[in-house]
N, C-alpha and C positions, 0 to 999 in steps of 0.2 A: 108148400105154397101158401095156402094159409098166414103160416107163419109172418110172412113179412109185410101184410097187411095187420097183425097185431103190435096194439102200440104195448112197449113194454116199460109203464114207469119207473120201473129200479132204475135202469140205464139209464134213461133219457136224466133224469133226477140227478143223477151222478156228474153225468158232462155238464147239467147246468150247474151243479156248485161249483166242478174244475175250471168253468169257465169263469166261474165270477170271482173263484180264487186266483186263475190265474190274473185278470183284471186286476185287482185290490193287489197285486203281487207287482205288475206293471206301474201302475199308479205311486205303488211307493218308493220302486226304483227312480220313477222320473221328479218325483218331491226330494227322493235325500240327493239328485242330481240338479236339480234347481236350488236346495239349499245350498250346497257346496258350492256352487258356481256364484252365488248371491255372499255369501263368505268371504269368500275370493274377490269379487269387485269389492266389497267393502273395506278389504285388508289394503288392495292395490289404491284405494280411493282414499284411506287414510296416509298410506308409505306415501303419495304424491301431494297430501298436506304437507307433511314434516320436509318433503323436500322444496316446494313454496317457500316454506318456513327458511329450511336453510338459503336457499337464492336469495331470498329477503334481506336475511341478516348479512349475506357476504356483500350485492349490491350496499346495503346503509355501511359497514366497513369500510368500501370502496369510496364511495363519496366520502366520508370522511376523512380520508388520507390524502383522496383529488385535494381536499378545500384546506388540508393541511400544508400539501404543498405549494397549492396557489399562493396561501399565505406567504408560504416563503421564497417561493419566485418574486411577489409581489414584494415583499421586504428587500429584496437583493436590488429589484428593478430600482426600488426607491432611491437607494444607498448609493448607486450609480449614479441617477439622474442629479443627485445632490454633490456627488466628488466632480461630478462635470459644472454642474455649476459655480462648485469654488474654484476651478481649475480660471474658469471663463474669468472673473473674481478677480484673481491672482495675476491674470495676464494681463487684465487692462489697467492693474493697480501697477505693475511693474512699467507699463507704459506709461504712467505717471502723466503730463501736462500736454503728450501729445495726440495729436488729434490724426488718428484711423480710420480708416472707410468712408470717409466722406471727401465733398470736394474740397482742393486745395483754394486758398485767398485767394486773391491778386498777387502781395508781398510774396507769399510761399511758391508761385509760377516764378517770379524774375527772379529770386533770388536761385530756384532750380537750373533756371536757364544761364544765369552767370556761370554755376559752379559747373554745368555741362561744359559751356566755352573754355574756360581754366583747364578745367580737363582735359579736352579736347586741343587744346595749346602745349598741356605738356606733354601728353600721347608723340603731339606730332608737333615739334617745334619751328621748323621751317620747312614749308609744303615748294616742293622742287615744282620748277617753272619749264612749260614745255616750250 
């Protein structure tokens, strides 16, 4: 009985170094687990530079080929707009001294209206009487 009213420092002395080894033992599980994981964002945190990197340079690729082909839609666009206009050119040079899209003279009405009646006489030579 005695007994367990006696403090015995061998024991007690023992549990507290177990304990403070096992602490220092915890302690340094959760530091090589905070390095590691600190490793790991840094690795993750550079792979997702180099892939910046890469988006970067395929994006500047990409516009470069866009503004390559602008160019050359843009050159074709041109090249068209220019055959339409010698086309335009060619047609009014082929219509030589006469006058298109605009109003007719005076002279250019009666002389149309004569050639209607002529024609219009030979169509129908003698119109039957009722």
């Amino acid at each position: 009985m005695n007994q367990a009213l006696n403090d015995n420092p061998a024991v007690s002395g023992a549990a507290a170094r177990d304990g403070r080894l096992a602490r220092l033992v915890r302690l340094g599980v959760v530091a090589c687990m905070l390095a590691a994981g600190g490793s790991q964002a840094l690795a993750q945190q550079q792979d997702r530079g180099s892939r910046r990197d890469d988006a970067a340079q395929m994006r500047e690729r990409y516009q470069m080929q866009a503004q390559a082909q602008d160019a050359r839609f843009e050159q074709r666009a041109q090249e068209m707009r220019d055959e339409q206009r010698r086309a335009i050119e060619a047609q009014r040079e082929s219509m030589g001294g006469e006058r298109r899209g605009g109003r007719m003279t005076p002279d250019e009405r009666r002389d149309l209206r004569r050639q209607i009646r002529e024609s219009g006489a030979d169509v129908y030579p003698n119109a039957q009487r009722r």
